[in-house]
C-alpha positions in Angstrom: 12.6 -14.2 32.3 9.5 -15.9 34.0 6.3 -14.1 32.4 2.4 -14.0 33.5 1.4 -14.0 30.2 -2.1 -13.2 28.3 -3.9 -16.2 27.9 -2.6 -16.8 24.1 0.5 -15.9 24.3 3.7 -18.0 25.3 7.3 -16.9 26.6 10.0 -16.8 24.6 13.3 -18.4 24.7 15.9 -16.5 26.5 18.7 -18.3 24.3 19.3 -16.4 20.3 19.2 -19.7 17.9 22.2 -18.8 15.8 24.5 -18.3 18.9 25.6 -18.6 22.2 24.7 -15.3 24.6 27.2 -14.2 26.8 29.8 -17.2 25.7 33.6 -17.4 26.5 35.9 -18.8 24.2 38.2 -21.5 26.5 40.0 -23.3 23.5 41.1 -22.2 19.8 43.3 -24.0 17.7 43.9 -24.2 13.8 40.5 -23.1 13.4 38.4 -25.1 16.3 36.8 -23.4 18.8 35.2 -23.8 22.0 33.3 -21.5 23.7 31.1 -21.7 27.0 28.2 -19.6 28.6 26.7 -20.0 32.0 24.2 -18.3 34.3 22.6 -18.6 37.9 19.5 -16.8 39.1 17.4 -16.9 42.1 14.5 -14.6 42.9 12.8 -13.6 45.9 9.2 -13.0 44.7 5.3 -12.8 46.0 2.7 -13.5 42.9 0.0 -11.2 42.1 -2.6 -13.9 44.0 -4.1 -12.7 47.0 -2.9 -13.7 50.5 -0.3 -15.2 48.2 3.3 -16.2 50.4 6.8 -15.2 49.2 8.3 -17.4 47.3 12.4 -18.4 46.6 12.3 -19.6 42.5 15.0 -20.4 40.7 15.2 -18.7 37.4 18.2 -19.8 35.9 21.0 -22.6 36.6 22.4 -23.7 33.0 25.5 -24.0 31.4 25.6 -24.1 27.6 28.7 -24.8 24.7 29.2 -24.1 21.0 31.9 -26.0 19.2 32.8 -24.1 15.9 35.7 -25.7 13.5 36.2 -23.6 10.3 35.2 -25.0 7.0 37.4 -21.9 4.7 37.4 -18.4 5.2 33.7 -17.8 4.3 32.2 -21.1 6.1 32.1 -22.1 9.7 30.1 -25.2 10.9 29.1 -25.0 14.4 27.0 -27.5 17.1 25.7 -25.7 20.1 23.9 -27.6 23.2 22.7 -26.5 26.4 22.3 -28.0 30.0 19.1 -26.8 32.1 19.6 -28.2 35.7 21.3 -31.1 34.0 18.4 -31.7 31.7 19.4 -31.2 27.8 17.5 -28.1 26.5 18.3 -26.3 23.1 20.9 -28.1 20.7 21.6 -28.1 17.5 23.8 -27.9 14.2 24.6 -25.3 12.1 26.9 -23.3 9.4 27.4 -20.1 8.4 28.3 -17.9 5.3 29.0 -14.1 6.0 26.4 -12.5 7.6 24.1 -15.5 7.2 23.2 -18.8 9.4 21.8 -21.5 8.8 20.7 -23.6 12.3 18.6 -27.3 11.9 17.6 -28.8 15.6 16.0 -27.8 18.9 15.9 -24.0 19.4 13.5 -20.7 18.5 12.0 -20.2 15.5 11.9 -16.7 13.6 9.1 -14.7 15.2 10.8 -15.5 18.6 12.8 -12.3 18.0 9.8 -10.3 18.2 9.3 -7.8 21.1 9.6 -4.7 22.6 8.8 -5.6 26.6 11.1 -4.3 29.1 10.1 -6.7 31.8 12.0 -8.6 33.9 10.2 -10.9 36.2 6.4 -10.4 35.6 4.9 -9.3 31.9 3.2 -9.6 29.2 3.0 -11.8 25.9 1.7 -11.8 22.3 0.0 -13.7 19.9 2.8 -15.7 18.8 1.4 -19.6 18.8 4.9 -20.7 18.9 8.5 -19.5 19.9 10.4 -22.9 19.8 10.5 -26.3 18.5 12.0 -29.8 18.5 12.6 -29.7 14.8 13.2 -26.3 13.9 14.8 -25.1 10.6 15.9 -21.7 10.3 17.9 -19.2 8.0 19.2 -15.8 9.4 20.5 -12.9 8.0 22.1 -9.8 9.9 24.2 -6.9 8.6 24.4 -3.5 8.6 20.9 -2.9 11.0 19.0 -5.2 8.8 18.0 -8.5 10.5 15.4 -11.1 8.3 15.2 -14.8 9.4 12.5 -17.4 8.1 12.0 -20.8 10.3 10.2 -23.9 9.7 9.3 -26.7 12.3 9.5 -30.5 10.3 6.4 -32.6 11.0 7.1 -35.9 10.0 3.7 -37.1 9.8 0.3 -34.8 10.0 -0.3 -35.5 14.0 3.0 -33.2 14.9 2.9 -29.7 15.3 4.4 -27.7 12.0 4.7 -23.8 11.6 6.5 -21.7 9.0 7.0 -18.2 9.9 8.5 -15.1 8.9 10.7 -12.2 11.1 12.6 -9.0 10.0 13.5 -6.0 11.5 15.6 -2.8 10.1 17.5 -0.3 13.0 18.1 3.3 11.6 19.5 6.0 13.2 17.9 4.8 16.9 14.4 3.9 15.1 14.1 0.1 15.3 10.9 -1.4 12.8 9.9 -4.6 13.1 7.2 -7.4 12.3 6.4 -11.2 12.3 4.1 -13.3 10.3 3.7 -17.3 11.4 1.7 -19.7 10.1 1.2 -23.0 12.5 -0.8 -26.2 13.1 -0.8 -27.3 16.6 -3.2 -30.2 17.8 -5.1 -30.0 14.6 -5.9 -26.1 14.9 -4.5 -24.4 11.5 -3.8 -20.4 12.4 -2.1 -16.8 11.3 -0.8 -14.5 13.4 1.1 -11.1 12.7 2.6 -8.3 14.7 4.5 -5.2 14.1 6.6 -3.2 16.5 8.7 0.4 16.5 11.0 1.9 18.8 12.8 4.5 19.2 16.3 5.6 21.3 17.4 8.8 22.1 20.8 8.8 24.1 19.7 6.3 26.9 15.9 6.7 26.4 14.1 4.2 25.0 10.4 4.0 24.0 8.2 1.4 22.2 5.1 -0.2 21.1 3.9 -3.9 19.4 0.7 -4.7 17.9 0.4 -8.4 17.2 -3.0 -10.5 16.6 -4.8 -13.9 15.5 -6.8 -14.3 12.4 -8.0 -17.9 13.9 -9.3 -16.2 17.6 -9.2 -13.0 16.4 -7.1 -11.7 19.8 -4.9 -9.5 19.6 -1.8 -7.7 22.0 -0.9 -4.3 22.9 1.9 -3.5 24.8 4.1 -0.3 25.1 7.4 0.0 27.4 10.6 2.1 28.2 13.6 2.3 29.4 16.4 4.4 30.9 19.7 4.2 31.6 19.9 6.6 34.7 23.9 5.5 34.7 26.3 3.4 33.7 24.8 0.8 36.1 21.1 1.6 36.8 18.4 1.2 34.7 14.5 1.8 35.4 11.8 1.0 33.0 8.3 0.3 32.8 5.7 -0.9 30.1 1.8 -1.5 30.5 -0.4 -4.4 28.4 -3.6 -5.2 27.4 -5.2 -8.4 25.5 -8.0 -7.0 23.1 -10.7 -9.5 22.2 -14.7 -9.5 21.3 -15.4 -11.7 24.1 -14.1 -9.4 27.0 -16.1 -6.7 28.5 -12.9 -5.4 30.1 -9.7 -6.2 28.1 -7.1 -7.9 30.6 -4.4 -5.5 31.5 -1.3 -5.1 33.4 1.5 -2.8 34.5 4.9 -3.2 35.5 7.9 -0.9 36.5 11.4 -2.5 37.9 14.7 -0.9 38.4 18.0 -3.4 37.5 21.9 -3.1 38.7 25.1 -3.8 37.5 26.8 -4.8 40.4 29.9 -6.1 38.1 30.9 -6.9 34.6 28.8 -10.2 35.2 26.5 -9.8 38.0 23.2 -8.4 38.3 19.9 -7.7 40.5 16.5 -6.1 39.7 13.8 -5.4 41.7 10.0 -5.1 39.7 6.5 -4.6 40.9 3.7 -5.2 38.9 -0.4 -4.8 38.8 -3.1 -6.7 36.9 -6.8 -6.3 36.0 -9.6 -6.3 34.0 -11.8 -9.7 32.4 -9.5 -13.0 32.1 -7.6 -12.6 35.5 -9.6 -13.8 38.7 -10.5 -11.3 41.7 -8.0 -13.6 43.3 -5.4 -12.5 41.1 -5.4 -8.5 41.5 -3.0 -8.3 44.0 0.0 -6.3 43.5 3.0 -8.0 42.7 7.1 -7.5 43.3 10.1 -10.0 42.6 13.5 -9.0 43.2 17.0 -11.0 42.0 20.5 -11.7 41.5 21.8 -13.3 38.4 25.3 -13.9 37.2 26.5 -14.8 33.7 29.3 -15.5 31.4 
């Protein structure tokens, strides 16, 4: 989802790199497969900018296929793409062997998977220099609660942008750990980062927190958030931010709460407010803020 992020930190992709969210299989034969995801989402929303107007934004209008042909029964190659208003976005090539992938092309790197926000429209980010690339190589494993994935980005010569980086998380009995480490050049600038997270479910409670921070600025990211699951349909959640850094006399914060519906098996809406302060946002940018949407998916 669209994010009004800290001044460091970047949106993720909303797309997982070893697979296709949401997907249908249309065609299976002899081992081939087909299978194709799609979603459309419009939002109704008014920034946090004063005297700012209400906007219409599009959120979402992309289609997206994974063809996967079975090498034996341990191996499967696959090739995934993904159309963004017509315009090619992730797409790449990949295999894999039990519970782990292996996934060379366009699409997230490891510490991508890092997060605890419950945001939907506004929100906060993190430290992390970089969620994607152009010429990303990653490995993933995931079995039995335990996730790890490591992820380069190629640089064919020392102008491009490279990273290496580092994600794992474990999920125990409805206590979820989990941390990041990535290492990046981009435009010359050599940095560090880290972050950690924990969360923790009881029935449909949720509650968490993320630490995450830059040895090269030396900024860091707080954020805590929950969620509950009111019923079957309706959840509610909220989460509150803060960028922490020596320059800052007041640490840039913000608050968000939103509600979200199930209106069926594949439609959506959500309705969020949210509230920003402190050093780094202008006095022009104090206002409160609400979006509300419908989105649809397969």
């Amino acid at each position: 989802m669209k994010k009004l992020p800290l001044s460091i930190a970047v949106s993720s992709i909303a797309l997982a790199a070893a697979g296709v969210q949401a997907a249908e299989t249309v065609y299976e034969n002899e081992g081939l497969s087909l299978s194709v995801g799609a979603d459309a989402a419009w939002v109704v929303e008014k920034s946090n900018t004063v005297d700012s107007d209400v906007q219409l934004s599009k959120d979402a209008a992309d289609v997206n296929f994974k063809i996967a042909s079975e090498l034996n029964d341990d191996v499967t190659l696959f090739g995934y793409f993904s159309l963004d208003s017509g315009v090619l976005g992730d797409n790449y090539v990949g295999a894999t062997y039990g519970a782990t992938t292996l996934t060379v092309g366009k699409h997230a790197t490891a510490a991508d998977a890092f997060g605890i926000g419950k945001d939907q429209w506004f929100g906060f980010g993190n430290v992390i220099a970089k969620s994607s690339g152009d010429d990303v190589i990653k490995v993933a494993y995931e079995k039995d609660g335990i996730s790890v994935a490591a992820a380069t980005e190629y640089a064919a010569t020392d102008a491009e942008d490279s990273l290496y980086d580092l994600y794992a998380s474990v999920d125990l009995e409805g206590v979820s750990v989990a941390g990041f480490v990535q290492s990046t050049s981009i435009s010359g600038a050599d940095d560090t980062l880290f972050g950690a997270s924990a969360a923790y479910s009881l029935d449909a409670l949720t509650v968490g927190a993320e630490y995450s921070y830059s040895t090269e600025t030396e900024v860091s990211a707080l954020e805590v958030a929950g969620s509950y699951a009111a019923t079957d349909k309706l959840t509610v959640a909220a989460g509150y931010g803060m960028e922490l850094a020596d320059a800052n006399d007041e640490a840039p914060w913000g608050v968000y709460a939103n509600a979200s519906y199930d209106l069926t098996a594949n439609a959506s809406t959500f309705a969020e407010v949210a509230q920003y302060g402190g050093d780094g946002y202008a006095d022009t940018q104090d206002d409160l803020g609400f979006a509300a949407g419908l989105s649809l998916s397969f």
